[in-house]
C-alpha positions as CSV (number, residue, x, y, z in Angstrom):
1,X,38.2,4.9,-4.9
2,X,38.3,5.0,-1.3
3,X,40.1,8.6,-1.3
4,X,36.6,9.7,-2.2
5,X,35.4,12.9,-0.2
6,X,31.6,12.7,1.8
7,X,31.4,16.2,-0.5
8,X,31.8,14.7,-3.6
9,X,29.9,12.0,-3.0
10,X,27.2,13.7,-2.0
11,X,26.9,15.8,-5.0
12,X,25.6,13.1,-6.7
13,X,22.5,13.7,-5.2
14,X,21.7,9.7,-5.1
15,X,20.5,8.3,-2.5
16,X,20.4,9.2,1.2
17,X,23.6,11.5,0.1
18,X,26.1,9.3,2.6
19,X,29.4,8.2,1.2
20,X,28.8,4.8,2.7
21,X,25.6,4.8,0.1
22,X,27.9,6.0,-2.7
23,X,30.7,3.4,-1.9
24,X,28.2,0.3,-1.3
25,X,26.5,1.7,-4.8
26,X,30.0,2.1,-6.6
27,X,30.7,-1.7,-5.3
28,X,27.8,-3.2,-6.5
29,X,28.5,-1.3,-10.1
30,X,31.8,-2.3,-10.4
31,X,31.8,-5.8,-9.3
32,X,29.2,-6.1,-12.2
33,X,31.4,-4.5,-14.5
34,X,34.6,-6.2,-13.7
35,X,33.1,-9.7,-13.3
36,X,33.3,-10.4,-17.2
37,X,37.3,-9.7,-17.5
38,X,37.8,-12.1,-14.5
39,X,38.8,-9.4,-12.6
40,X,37.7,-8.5,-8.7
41,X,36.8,-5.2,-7.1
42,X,39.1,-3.7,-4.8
43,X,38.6,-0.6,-2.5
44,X,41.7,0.9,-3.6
45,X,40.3,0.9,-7.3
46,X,41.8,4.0,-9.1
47,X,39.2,6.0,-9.8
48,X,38.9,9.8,-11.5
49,X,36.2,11.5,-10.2
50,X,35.4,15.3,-11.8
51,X,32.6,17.6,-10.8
52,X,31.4,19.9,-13.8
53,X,30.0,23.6,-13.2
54,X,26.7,24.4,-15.8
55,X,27.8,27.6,-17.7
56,X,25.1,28.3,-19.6
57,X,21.6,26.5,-20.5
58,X,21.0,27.0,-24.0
59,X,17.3,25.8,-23.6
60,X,15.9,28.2,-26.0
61,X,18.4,28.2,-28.8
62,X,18.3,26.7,-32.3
C-alpha cells in the first residue's frame, strides 16, 4: 500500500487530493476491517489498485 502514487491517489477525487489524506483514510478503513480477524494493519499491506476509463454512458438506452 505504500507503493501508492500521489497520481493515483489523487484520482480519487476525496478529500484535499493529497496522498497523505488517501493513506491516513486507507488506515482508518483497513484497521476497521482487519480488527475482526485479529489481524493489524501494516503499511506494506498488498494492495491492487486499478484505475477504470468510462467508454461509453449508456444514459439513454433501454
Amino acid at each position: 500500500m505504500n507503493e501508492v502514487t500521489s497520481d493515483f491517489s489523487s484520482s480519487e477525487g476525496k478529500g484535499d487530493l493529497s496522498y497523505d489524506y488517501w493513506f491516513s483514510e486507507r488506515v482508518e478503513f483497513f484497521t476497521w476491517e482487519l480488527s475482526p480477524y485479529g489481524l493489524t494493519f501494516a503499511p506494506d499491506l498488498l494492495l491492487i489498485s486499478q484505475t477504470f476509463r468510462v467508454m461509453d454512458v449508456y444514459k439513454d438506452r433501454v
